[in-house]
C-alpha positions in Angstrom: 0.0 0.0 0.0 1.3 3.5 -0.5 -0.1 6.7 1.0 0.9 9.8 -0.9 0.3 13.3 1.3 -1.1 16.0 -1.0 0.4 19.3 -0.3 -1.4 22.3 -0.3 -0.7 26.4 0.2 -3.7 27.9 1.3 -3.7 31.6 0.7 -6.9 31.7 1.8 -9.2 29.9 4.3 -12.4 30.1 2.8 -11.3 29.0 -0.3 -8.9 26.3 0.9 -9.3 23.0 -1.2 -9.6 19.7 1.0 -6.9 17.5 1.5 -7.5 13.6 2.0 -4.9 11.3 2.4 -5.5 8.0 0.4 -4.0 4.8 0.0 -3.8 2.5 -2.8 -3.9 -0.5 -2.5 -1.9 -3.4 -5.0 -2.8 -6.4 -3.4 -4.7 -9.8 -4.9 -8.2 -11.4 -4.4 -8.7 -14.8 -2.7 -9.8 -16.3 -6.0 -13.5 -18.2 -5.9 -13.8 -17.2 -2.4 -15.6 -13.4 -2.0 -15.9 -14.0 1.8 -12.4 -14.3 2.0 -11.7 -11.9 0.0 -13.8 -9.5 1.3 -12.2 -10.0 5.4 -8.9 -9.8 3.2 -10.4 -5.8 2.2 -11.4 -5.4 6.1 -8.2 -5.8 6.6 -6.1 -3.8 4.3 -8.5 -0.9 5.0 -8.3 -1.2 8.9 -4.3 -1.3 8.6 -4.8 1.9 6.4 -7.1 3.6 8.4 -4.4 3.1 11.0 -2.2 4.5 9.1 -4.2 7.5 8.7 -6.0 6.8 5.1 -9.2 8.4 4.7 -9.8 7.0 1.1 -8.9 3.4 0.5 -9.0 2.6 -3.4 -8.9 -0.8 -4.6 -8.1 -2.3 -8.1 -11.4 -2.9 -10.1 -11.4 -6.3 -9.9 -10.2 -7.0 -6.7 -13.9 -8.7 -5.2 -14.5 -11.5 -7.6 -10.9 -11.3 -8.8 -9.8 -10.8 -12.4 -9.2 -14.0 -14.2 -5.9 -13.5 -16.3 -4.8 -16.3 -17.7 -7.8 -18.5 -17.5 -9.6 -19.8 -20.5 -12.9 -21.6 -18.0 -11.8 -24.5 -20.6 -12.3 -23.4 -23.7 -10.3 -22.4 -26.6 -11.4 -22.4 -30.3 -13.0 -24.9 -31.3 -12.7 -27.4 -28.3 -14.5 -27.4 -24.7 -13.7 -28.9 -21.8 -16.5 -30.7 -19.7 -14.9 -28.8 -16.7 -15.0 -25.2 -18.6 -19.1 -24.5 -16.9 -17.8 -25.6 -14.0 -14.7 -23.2 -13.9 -16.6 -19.8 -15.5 -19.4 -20.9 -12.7 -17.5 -20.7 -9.7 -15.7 -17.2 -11.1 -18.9 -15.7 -11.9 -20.0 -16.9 -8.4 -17.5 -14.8 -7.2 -18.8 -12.0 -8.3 -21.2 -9.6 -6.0 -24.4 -7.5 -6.6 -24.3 -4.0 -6.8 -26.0 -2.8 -5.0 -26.4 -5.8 -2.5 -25.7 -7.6 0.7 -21.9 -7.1 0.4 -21.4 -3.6 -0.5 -23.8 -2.9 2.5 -21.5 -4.5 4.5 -18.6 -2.9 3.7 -20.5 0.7 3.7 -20.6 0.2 7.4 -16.8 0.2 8.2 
């Protein structure tokens, strides 16, 4: 995680732009498994809060994970009998928005 400070001159109060310290995080899903990686998210956001991040910003694929490198089974012209089985379990690992998760995670 890195947490960049923003510096700012304020010549004047009233017109002062807000500063808010954010952290980015680089860090990988728990693949197939959103529980996991979502207590994985509580995490890295607690240890930034910590750390005095008021903005946590994950990569976009971070719940659900992004699947580079798999092909679920199928390249052109053949299929696997285990490719449904492999595409279901990633798209299982995706979440509603909005829904049950994000709610969760709103509450932090």
């Amino acid at each position: 995680m890195a947490s960049v400070p923003t510096p700012t001159t304020v010549k004047d109060e009233a017109t002062a732009p807000t500063t808010i310290r954010a952290t980015v995080v680089q860090a990988a899903s728990v693949f197939y498994d959103t529980p996991a990686t979502l207590d994985k998210a509580e995490r890295l956001v607690a240890e930034a809060a910590s750390n005095g991040a008021q903005l946590v910003v994950f990569p976009e694929a971070f719940i659900g994970g992004y699947p580079r490198g798999s092909i679920f089974g199928a390249t052109i012209g053949h299929f696997t009998p285990t490719a449904g089985e492999q595409f279901r379990k990633y798209y299982d690992s995706a979440i509603d928005v909005p829904g049950a998760y994000l709610l969760t995670q709103q509450q932090c």
